[in-house]
MIVEX-814289 format. One record per residue (C-alpha): x, y, z. Coordinates in nm, 2 decimals, always signed. Layout:
<nodes>
       u       v       w
       X       Y       Z
...
</nodes>
This chain:
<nodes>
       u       v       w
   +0.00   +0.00   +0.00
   +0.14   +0.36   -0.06
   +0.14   +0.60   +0.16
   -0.07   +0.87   -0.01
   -0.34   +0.52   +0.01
   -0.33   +0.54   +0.36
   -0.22   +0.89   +0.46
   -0.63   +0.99   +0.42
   -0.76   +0.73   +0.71
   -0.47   +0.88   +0.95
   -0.74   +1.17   +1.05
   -1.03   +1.07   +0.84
   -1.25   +1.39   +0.69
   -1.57   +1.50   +0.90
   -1.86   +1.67   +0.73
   -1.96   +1.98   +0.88
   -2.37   +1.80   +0.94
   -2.20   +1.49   +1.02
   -1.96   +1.71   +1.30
   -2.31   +1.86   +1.42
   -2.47   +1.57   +1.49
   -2.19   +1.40   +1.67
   -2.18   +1.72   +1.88
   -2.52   +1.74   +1.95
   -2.51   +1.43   +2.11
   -2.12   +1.42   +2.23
   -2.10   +1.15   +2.58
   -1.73   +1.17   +2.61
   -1.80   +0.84   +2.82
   -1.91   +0.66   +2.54
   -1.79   +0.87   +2.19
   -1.81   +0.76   +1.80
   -1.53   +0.57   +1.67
   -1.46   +0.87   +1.43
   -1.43   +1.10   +1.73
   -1.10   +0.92   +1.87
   -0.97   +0.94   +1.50
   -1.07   +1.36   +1.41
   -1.24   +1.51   +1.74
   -1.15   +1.85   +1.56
   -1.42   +1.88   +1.34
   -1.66   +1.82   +1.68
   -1.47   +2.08   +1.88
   -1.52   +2.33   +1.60
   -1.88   +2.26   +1.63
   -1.91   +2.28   +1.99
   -1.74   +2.57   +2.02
   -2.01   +2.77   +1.75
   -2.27   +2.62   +1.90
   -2.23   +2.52   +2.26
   -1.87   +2.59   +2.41
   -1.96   +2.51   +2.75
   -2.18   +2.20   +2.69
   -2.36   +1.98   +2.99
   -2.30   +1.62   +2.94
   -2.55   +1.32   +2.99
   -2.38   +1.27   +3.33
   -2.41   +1.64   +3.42
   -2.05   +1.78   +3.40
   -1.99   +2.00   +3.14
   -1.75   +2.07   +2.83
   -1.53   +2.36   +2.77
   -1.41   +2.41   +2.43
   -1.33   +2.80   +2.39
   -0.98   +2.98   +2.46
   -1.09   +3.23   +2.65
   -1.33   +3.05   +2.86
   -1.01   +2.78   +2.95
   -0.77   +3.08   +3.08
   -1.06   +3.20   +3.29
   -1.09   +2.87   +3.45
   -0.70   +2.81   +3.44
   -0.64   +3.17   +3.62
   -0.91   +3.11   +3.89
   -0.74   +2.79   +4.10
   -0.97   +2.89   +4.39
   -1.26   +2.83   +4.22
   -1.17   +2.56   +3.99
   -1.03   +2.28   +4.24
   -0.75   +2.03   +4.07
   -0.87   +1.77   +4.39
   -0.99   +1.52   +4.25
   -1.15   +1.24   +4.58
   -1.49   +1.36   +4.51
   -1.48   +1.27   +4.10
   -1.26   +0.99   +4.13
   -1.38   +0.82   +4.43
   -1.67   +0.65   +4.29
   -1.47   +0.60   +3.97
   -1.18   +0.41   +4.15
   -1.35   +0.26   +4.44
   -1.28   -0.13   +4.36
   -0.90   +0.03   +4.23
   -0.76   +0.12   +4.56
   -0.45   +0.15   +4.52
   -0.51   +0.32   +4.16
   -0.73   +0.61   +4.36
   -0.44   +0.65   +4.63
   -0.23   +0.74   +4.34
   -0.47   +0.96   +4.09
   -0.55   +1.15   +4.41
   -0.17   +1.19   +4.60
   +0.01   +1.31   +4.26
   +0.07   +1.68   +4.17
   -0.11   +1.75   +3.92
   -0.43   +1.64   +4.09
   -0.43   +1.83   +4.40
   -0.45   +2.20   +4.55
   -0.22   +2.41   +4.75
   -0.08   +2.35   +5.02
   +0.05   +1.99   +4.88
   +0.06   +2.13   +4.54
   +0.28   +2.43   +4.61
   +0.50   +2.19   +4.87
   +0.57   +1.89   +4.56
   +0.61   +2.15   +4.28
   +0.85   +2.34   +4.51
   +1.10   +2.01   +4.53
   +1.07   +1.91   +4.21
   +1.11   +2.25   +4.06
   +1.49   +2.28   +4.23
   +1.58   +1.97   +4.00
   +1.38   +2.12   +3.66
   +1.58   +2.45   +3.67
   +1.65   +2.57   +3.27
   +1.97   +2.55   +3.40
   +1.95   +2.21   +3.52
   +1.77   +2.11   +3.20
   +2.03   +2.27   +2.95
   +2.29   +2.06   +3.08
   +2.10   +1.74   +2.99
   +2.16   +1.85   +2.60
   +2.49   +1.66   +2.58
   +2.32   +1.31   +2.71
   +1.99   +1.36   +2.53
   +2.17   +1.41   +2.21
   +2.36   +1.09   +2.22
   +2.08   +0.90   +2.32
   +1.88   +0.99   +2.04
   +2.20   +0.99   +1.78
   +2.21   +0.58   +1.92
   +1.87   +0.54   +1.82
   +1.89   +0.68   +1.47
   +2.20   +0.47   +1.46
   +1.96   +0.21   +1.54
   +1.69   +0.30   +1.27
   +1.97   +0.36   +1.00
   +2.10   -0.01   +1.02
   +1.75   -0.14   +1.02
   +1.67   +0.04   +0.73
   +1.32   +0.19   +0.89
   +1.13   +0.09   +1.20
   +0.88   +0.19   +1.44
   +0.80   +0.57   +1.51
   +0.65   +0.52   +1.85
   +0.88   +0.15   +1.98
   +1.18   +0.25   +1.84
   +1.20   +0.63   +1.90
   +0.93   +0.86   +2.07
   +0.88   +0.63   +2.35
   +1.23   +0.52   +2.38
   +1.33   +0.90   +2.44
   +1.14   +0.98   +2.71
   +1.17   +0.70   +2.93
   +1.50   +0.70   +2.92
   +1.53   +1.09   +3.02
   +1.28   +1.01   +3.32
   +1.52   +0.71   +3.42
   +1.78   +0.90   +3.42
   +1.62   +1.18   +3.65
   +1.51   +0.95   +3.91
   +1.84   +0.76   +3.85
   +1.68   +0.43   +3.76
   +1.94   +0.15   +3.66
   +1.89   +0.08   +3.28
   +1.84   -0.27   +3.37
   +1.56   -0.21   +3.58
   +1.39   +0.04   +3.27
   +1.17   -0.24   +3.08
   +0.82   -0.21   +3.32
   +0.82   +0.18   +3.31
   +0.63   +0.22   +2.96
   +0.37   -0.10   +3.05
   +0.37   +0.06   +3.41
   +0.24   +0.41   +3.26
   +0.03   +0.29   +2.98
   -0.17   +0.12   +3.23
   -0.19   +0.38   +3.50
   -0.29   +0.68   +3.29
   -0.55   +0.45   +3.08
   -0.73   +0.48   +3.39
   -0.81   +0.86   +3.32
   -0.98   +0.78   +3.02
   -1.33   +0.94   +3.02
   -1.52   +0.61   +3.13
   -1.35   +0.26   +3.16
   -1.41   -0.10   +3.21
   -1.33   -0.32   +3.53
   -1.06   -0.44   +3.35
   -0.87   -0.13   +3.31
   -0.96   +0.02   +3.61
   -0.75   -0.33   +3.76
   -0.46   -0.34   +3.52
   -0.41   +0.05   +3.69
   -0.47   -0.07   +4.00
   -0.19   -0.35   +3.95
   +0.05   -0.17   +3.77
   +0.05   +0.11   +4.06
   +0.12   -0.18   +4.34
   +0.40   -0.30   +4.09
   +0.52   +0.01   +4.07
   +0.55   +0.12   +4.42
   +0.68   -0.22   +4.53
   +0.98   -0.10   +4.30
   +1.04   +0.25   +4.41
   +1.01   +0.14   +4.77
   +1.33   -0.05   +4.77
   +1.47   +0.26   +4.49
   +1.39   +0.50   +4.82
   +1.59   +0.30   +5.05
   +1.85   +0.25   +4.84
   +1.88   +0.60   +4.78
   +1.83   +0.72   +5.15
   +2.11   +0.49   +5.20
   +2.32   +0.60   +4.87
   +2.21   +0.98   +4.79
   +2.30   +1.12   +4.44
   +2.32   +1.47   +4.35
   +2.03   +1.64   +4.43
   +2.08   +1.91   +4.14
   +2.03   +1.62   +3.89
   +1.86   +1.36   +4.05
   +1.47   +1.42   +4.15
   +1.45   +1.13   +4.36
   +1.74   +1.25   +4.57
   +1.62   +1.61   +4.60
   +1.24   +1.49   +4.67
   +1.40   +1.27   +4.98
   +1.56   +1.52   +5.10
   +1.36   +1.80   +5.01
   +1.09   +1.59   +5.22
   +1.09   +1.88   +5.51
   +0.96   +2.22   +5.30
   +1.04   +2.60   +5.38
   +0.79   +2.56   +5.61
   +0.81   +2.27   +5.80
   +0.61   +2.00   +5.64
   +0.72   +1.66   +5.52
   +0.61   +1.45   +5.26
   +0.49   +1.16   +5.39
   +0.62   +0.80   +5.25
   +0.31   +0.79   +5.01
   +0.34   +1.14   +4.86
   +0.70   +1.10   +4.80
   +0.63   +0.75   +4.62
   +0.30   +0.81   +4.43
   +0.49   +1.19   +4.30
   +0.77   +1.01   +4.16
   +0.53   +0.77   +3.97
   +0.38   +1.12   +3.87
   +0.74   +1.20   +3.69
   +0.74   +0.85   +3.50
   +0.35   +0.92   +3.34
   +0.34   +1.30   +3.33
   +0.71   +1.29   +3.10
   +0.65   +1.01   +2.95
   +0.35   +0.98   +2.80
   +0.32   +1.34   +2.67
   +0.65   +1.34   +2.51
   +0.62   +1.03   +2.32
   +0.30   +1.19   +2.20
   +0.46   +1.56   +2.10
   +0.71   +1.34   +1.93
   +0.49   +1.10   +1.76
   +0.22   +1.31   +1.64
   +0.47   +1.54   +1.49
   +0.64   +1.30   +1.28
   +0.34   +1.15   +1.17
   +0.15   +1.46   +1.10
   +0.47   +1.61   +0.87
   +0.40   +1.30   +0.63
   +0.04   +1.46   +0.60
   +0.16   +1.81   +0.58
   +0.50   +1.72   +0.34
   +0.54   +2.09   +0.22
   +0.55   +2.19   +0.56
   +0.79   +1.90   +0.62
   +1.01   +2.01   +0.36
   +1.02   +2.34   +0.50
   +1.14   +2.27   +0.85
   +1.45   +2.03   +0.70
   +1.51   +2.35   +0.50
   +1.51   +2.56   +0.78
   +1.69   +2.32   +1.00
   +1.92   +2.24   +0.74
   +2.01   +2.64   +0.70
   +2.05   +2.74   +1.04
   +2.23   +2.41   +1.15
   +2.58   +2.62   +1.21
   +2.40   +2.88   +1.45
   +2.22   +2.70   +1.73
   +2.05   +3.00   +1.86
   +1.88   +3.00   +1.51
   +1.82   +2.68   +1.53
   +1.66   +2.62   +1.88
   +1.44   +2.89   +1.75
   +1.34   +2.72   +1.44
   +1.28   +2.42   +1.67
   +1.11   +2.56   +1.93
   +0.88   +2.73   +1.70
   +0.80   +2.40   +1.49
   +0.73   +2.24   +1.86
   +0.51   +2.50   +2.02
   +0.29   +2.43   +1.69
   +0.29   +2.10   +1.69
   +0.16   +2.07   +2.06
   -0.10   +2.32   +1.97
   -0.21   +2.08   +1.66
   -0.23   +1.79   +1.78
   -0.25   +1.84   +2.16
   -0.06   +1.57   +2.39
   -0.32   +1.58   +2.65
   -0.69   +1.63   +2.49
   -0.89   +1.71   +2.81
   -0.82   +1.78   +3.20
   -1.04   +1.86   +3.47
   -1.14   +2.07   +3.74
   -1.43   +2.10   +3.99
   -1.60   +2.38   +4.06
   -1.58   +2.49   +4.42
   -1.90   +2.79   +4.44
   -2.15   +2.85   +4.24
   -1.95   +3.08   +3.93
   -2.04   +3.12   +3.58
   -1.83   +3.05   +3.28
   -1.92   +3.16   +2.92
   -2.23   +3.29   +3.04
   -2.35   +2.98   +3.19
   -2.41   +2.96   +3.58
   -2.24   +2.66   +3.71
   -2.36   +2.56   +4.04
   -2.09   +2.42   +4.30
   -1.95   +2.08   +4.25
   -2.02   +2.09   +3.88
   -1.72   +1.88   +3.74
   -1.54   +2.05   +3.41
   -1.37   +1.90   +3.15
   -1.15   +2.14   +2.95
   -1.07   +2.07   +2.60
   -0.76   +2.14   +2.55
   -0.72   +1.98   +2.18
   -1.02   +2.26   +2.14
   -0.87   +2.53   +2.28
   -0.58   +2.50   +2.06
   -0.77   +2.56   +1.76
   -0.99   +2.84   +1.85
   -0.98   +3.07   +1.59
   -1.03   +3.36   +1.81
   -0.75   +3.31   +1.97
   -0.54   +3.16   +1.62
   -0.53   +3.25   +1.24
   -0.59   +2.97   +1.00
   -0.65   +2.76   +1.35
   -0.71   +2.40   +1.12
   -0.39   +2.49   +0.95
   -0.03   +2.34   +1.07
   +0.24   +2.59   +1.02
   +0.58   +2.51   +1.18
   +0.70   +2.90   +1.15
   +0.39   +3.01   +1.33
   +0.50   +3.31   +1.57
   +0.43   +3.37   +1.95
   +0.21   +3.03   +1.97
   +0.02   +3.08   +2.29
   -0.11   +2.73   +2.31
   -0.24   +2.57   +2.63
   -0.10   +2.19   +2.60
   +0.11   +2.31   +2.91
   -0.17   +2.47   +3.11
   -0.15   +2.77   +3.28
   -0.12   +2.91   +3.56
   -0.05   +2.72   +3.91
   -0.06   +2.36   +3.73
   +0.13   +2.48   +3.43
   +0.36   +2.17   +3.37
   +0.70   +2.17   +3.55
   +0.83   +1.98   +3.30
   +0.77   +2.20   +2.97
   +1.15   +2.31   +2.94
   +1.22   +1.95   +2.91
   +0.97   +1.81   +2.76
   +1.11   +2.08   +2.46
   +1.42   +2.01   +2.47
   +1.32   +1.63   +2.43
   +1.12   +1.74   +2.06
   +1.38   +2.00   +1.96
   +1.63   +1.73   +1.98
   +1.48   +1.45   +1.84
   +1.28   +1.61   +1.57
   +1.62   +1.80   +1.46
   +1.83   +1.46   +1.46
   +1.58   +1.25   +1.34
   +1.50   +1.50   +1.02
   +1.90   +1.56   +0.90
   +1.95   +1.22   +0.95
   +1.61   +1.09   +0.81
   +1.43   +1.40   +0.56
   +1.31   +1.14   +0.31
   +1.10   +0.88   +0.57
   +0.80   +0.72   +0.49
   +0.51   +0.57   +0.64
   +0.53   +0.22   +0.56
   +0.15   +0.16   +0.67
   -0.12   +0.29   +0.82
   -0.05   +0.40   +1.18
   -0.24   +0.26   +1.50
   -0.43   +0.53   +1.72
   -0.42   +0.49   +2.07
   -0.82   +0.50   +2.08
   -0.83   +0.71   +2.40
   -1.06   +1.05   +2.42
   -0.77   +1.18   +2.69
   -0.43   +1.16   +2.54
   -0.38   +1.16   +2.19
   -0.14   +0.94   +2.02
   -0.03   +0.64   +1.86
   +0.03   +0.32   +1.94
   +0.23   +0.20   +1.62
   +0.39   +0.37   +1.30
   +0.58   +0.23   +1.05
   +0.82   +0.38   +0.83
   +1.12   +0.33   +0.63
   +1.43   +0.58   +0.57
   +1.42   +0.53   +0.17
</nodes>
């Protein structure tokens, strides 16, 4: 099959009555196949016609820019706790609930602040900068890799290898002890999905005890054996434990915040990293364009972070990591001109937001030069990600190796979504060099 056969079914076309139709009717819980292939044509429609929309179960749907900041700006209001939503979710997943409600991103101040404190001291640009060197030979291995095999897998053989190898080597994981992380992850952030079954709400539940049966004895060897706390989160969260103002992290805090680390950089990054490569093959003039532009400021790395960085920042705002997140609202409020009442539960679209055209020109349009790219795949505010610095460094440097050392790939067949509403991905992608 040629790619230019298959390229078409990657993200399928909607019709603008079809789009309506599926919007009108939208259960996030329960969604069309075509939605987890091309949900864009359904935010667009949401977003004319009902940007904050109540669902069957009585949350509601946020789909506009301006409506998100509001939300994102207001951390009062809009709680990040989630016991109350994911109680009843998670109930027969203990262990799964312990962790989706100890982590940092789903929790207020004063935990919030007190994590995101730590772990901040070890994601300083600073700190970040001086993982360049390593990154860059990990990923110039892999294309070594790739170029001997003639081709491979986008997602196996690079975008998630990256990542999980970057988060090993921040919590100083031992590379033989690296093989669970992925499986560990997959399952554990499944289990955010929308609505799930029985099934994955145990293969979370499992892969958390796995998990922290490993980092327990990964604790006390590092209590024992302490690395440097500039590079090495585990080391800095330990002893970090007792904050500026005189609280500790308790055992489970510290455990289920490093699993945090694993899911939050993993999963994301393989995604940016993914989702670019594969949407370039759809968009080839505009992947001709950024090897050109790589290609011409290669001698000037100022130039060509900035080429990078641009080409990045768009593709996180075109195909969005992380589709949805979620608050709670804490008093009654209103949002887009519709009274919530408190305890309404929110979903904000993110993969929505990023193509408002209010807030974007030519929104359904990928353009790697696009300037000053104010996109919200990172949040904002208070739960802005810690680890965006990072997580750009990660594209910039694989998207600039893989590109000189790859510009003519191809997509050897269709690629596999992941099939989740949440985070947006894939699960396979072939290609060849040729």
């Amino acid at each position: 099959m040629s790619t230019s056969n298959f390229l078409a079914d990657i993200t399928p076309h909607i019709s603008v009555d079809e789009a309506k139709k599926i919007a009108a009717t939208l259960d996030l819980r329960n969604p069309p196949a075509v939605f987890y292939s091309n949900p864009y044509p359904v935010y667009a429609a949401l977003r004319e016609h009902e940007p904050v929309r109540r669902m069957p179960d009585g949350s509601v749907l946020i789909t506009r820019y301006k409506d998100l900041i509001q939300v994102y700006k207001d951390a009062h209001t809009f709680s990040s706790d989630k016991k109350i939503e994911f109680t009843p979710k998670f109930g027969d997943a203990p262990h799964l609930l312990e962790h989706h409600t100890t982590s940092l991103i789903f929790n207020d101040p004063p935990l919030h602040t007190q994590v995101r404190q730590i772990m901040m001291g070890a994601l300083t640009r600073r700190a970040i900068d001086q993982m360049e060197s390593s990154l860059t030979e990990l990923v110039s291995k892999l294309a070594d890799r790739i170029q001997a095999q003639g081709g491979g897998d986008l997602i196996e053989d690079f975008a998630a290898a990256i990542p999980i190898e970057v988060i090993g080597n921040l919590l100083n994981i031992p590379h033989e002890e690296r093989d669970p992380l992925r499986d560990w992850s997959l399952a554990i952030l499944g289990a955010l999905e929308p609505k799930i079954s029985a099934e994955q709400a145990q293969r979370g539940n499992k892969a958390v005890v796995e998990f922290l049966t490993y980092l327990k004895l990964l604790v006390a060897d590092r209590r024992a054996r302490p690395g440097n706390p500039e590079s090495d989160v585990l080391t800095r969260l330990i002893q970090g434990e007792r904050s500026d103002n005189g609280q500790r992290l308790s055992e489970n805090e510290l455990l289920h915040n490093c699993i945090f680390i694993l899911n939050a950089g993993h999963e994301t990054t393989t995604n940016l990293i993914g989702n670019a490569l594969v949407a370039l093959q759809e968009w080839p003039v505009q992947k001709e364009l950024l090897v050109q532009r790589i290609s011409a400021s290669e001698h000037d790395k100022t130039v060509l972070d900035d080429v990078l960085n641009t080409a990045v920042d768009e593709f996180l705002r075109f195909e969005s990591s992380n589709q949805l997140g979620n608050r709670r609202a804490t008093v009654d409020c209103v949002v887009g001109d519709v009274p919530l009442s408190k305890g309404t539960l929110i979903t904000l679209c993110i993969g929505s937001v990023n193509r408002d055209p209010a807030q974007f020109e030519n929104a359904e349009i990928m353009d790697i030069t696009r300037p000053n790219c104010k996109h919200l795949s990172f949040a904002f505010g208070i739960h802005q990600c810690a680890g965006l610095h990072l997580a750009r460094l990660e594209g910039r440097v694989a998207l600039q190796i893989f590109l000189q050392r790859f510009p003519n790939y191809k997509l050897t067949a269709a690629p596999t979504r992941g099939g989740r509403a949440r985070f947006r991905g894939f699960l396979n992608a072939p290609f060849s060099i040729a």
